[in-house]
N, C-alpha and C positions, 0 to 999 in steps of 0.2 A: 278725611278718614285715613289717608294713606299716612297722615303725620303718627295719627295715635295710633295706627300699627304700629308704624317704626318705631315710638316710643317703647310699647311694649314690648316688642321682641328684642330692642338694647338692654333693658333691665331684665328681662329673662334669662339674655344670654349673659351678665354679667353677672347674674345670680347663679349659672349652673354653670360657668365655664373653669369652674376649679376642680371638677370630676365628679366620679359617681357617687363618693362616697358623702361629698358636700351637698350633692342633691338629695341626697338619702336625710343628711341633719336638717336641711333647708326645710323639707316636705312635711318635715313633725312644728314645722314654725307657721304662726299665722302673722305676717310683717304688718306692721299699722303704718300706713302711711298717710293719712289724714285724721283729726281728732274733730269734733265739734263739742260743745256745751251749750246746755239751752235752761231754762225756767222749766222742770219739770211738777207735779202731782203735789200738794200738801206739804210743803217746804222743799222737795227732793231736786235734787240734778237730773237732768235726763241728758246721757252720755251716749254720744256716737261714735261709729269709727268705720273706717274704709278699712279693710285687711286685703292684702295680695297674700294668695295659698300660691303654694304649687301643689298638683295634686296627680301622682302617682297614676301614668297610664298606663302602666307596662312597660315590657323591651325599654327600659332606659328611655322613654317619652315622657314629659312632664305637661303639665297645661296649667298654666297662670289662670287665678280666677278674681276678682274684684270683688269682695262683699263687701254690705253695709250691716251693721250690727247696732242695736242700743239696747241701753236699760237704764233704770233710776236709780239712786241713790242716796245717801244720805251725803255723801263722800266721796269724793275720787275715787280712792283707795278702794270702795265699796262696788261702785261702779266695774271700776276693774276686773276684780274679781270675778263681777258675777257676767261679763264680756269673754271674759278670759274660759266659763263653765260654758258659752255657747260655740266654743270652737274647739277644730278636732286638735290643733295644736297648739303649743306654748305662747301668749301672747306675747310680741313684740314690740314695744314702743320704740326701740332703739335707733330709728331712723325714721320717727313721722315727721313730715316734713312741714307741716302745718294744722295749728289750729283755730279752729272756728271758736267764736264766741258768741252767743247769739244777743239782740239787743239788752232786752229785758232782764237777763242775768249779769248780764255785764256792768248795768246799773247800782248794784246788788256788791258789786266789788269782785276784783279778777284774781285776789291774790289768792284765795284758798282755792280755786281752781288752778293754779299753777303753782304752789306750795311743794306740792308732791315731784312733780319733775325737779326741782332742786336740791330733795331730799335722796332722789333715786339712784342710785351708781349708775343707772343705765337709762338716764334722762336725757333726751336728747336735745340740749340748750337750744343749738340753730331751730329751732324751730320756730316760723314765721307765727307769729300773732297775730290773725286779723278778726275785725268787729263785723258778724254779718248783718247786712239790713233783715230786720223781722225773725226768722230763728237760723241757728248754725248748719240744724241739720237740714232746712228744705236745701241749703245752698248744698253742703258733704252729699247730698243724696241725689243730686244732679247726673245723669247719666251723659258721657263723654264720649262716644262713639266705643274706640275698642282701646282709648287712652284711658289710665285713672285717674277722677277727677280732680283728687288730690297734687298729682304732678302738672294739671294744666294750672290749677292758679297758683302753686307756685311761681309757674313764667311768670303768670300775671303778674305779682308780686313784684318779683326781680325785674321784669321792663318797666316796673311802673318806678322803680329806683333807680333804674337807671337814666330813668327820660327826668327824673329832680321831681315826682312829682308826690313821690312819698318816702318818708325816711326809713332807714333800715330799722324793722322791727321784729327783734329775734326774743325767746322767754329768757337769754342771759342780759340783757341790752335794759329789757324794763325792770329788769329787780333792783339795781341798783337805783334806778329814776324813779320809780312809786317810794322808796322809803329813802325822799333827797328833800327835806322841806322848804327847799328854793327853788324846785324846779316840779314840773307835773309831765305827764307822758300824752301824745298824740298816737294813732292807733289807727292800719288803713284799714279803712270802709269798704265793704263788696256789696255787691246785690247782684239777684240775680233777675234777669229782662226775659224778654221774648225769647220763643224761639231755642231756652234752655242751655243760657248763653249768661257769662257770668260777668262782671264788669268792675274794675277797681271803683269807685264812685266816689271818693275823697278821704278825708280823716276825723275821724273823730276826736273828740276830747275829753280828756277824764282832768277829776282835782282829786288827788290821790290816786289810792285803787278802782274807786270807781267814775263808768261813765255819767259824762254829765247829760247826755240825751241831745247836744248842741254837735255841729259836726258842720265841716265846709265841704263845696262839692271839686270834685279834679280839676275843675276849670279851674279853681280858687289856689286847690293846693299851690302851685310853683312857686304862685307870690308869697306865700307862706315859707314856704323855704331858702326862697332869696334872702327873709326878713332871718332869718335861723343865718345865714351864709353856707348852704348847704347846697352847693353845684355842685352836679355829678358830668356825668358826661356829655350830659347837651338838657337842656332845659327853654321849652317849647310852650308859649304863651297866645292863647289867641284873645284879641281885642277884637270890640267894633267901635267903629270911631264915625261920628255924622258928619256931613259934609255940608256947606250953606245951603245947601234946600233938603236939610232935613233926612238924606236918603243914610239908612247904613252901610259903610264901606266894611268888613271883613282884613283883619291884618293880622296876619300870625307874623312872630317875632323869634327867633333863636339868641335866648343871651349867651355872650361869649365870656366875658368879666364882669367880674363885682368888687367892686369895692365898698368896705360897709366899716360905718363905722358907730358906736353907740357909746350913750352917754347918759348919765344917772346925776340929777342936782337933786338938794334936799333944802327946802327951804326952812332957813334958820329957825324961824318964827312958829309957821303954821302947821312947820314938819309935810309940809305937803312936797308928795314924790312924783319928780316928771322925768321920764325916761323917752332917750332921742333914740330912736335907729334914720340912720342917714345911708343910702345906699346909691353909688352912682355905677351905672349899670353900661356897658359898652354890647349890642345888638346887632343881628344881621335878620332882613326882612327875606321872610322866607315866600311871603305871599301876601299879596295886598291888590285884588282886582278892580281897583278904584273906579268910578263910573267916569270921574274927569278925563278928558283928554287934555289938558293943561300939563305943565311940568311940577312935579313933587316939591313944595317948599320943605325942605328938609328940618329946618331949624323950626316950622311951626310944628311939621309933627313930631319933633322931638320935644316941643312943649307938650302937646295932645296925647302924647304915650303916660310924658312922666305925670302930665294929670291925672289920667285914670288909673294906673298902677298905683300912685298915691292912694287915691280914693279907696282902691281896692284892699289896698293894704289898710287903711283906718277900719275897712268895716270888719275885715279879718282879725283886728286887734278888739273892736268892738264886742264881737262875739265870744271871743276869747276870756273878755274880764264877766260876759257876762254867765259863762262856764263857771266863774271863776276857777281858770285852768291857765295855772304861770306855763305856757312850756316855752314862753321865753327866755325862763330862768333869769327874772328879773329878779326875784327875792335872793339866789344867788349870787347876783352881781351887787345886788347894797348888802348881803354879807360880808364881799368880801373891798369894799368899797366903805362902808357905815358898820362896822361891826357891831359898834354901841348901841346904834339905832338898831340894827337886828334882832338884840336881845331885847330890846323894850318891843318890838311889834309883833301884835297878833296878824300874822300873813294872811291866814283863812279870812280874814276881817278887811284885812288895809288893803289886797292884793287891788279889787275892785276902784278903790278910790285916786290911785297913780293916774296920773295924766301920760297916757300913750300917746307919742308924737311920729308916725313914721314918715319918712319924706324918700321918696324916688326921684333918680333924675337921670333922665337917657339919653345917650348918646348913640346913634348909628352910623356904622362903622362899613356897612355892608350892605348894600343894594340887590347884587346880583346884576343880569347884564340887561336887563328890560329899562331902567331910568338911575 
């Protein structure tokens, strides 16, 4: 609780600390700092939004309030609007820091709900895009202690990119990649758990604008992003690996380096497309409470890792074609690789039929001081 006070009392005070006359313009504003979209009523949108007021107490005292607001639509724009007639002041999108997309509509295609921020002088691009399990707003309407809820899963967002386990997804980042016909976009997953408590939970996947309903979980994400070359500041995998009688051992791993490298043949004849990603991974064991009292053969579990990382990686590519969701940007790479071939193939068609090859292979570099 002490956190989300101090949360709010830093953006309070950095909201009113430019004088009296800024809290006087501030107070006629209602700030949106969280958006959601959901499947609303007879074709309509049902549009949510968190607002921070400041709200006039007298003697130069102001009080930060948290609302949650919706309506339907036909349209954003519509939407807006009639958000904008349920509040005492001017509405603000110019710094929401996040928007929800709820499953169902998201289906349905994402691009005419974020059309409008691209078009707006006062659109605010950084804004994180995420897919929420089941609707936008049960997640937006989540109450946070005396933090808003909007500013806590942004962290979430931001630590979940920084640990490599989801890529940066802002609404300037995917316009370009939904209208890329060699590439498709990946989109983090939330949900929210017990206890009123909200969880990155993986990525989803779209072919185009819309979701395809197929998604991996957090566990999964990293290897997914190793397969991208996408190491951020530390990237944290955990395995279970069996031991000869069968028992689960428990092994988390910190990669340090990657080396990756990929490759696209096209064979003469059948025109049949097999793409390699090759990745040799250099690791440090962060944790491995093995039941053996024996000493660590190093070199088998450096067989045993790049096994099931492999594995793990086929089934992440598996899923992925059966999305049909390139966001390996393979169709890309025989553009620019088979250009000729490019123009003759229907992607939407052939994407599924490539032979995905991915191979891991790990090297540990790092023990720690226990073996």
């Amino acid at each position: 609780m002490r956190k989300g006070i101090f949360l709010l009392k830093c953006l309070v005070i950095c909201l009113v600390l430019t004088g009296c006359w800024d809290q006087e313009r501030l107070a006629k504003k209602a700030l949106v700092n969280g958006i959601s979209f959901d499947k609303g009523e007879n074709g309509k949108i049902l549009g949510t939004v968190r607002v921070l007021k400041l709200v006039n107490k007298g003697g130069g005292q102001f009080e930060a309030i948290d609302e949650l607001i919706s309506s339907e639509g036909l349209s954003v724009n519509e939407i807006g609007q009639s958000i904008n007639m349920m509040t005492s002041g001017q509405l603000d999108t110019s710094k929401a820091n996040i928007v929800i997309i709820g499953e169902e509509i998201a289906k349905e295609g994402i691009i005419p709900l974020l059309e409008p921020f691209y078009r707006s002088k006062r659109g605010y691009l950084s804004s994180k895009v995420i897919i929420g399990k089941g609707s936008g707003v049960d997640i937006l309407s989540t109450e946070k202690e005396m933090s808003p809820i909007a500013f806590e899963i942004l962290q979430l967002i931001e630590s979940a990119g920084s640990s490599s386990v989801i890529p940066e997804v802002s609404i300037f980042s995917l316009w370009s990649d939904m209208n890329d016909p060699g590439k498709d976009i990946m989109v983090p997953f939330v949900e929210k758990i017990q206890d009123e408590k909200i969880k990155v939970a993986g990525l989803a996947f779209f072919n185009g604008g819309k979701y395809t309903g197929l998604s991996i979980s957090d566990k999964e994400a990293p290897v997914l992003m190793l397969l991208l070359d996408k190491l951020r500041k530390r990237n944290n995998i955990e395995l279970h690996l069996k031991d000869q009688e069968e028992r689960i051992n428990p092994l988390s791993i910190n990669v340090k380096k990657v080396k990756r490298r990929v490759k696209t043949e096209v064979d003469e004849i059948s025109k049949e497309i097999k793409y390699s990603i090759n990745l040799s991974i250099s690791v440090s064991i962060s944790s491995y409470p093995h039941h053996s009292n024996k000493a660590v053969e190093f070199k088998k579990l450096d067989k045993q890792l790049s096994s099931q990382l492999t594995q793990q990686a086929k089934r992440i590519t598996e899923i992925l074609q059966e999305a049909n969701s390139d966001v390996l940007s393979i169709g890309r790479n025989i553009e620019s690789n088979y250009p000729e071939l490019w123009k003759s193939l229907n992607w939407q068609k052939e994407y599924k039929n490539v032979k995905i090859e991915p191979d891991i292979k790990v090297k540990i570099i790092d023990t720690g001081t226990l073996f």
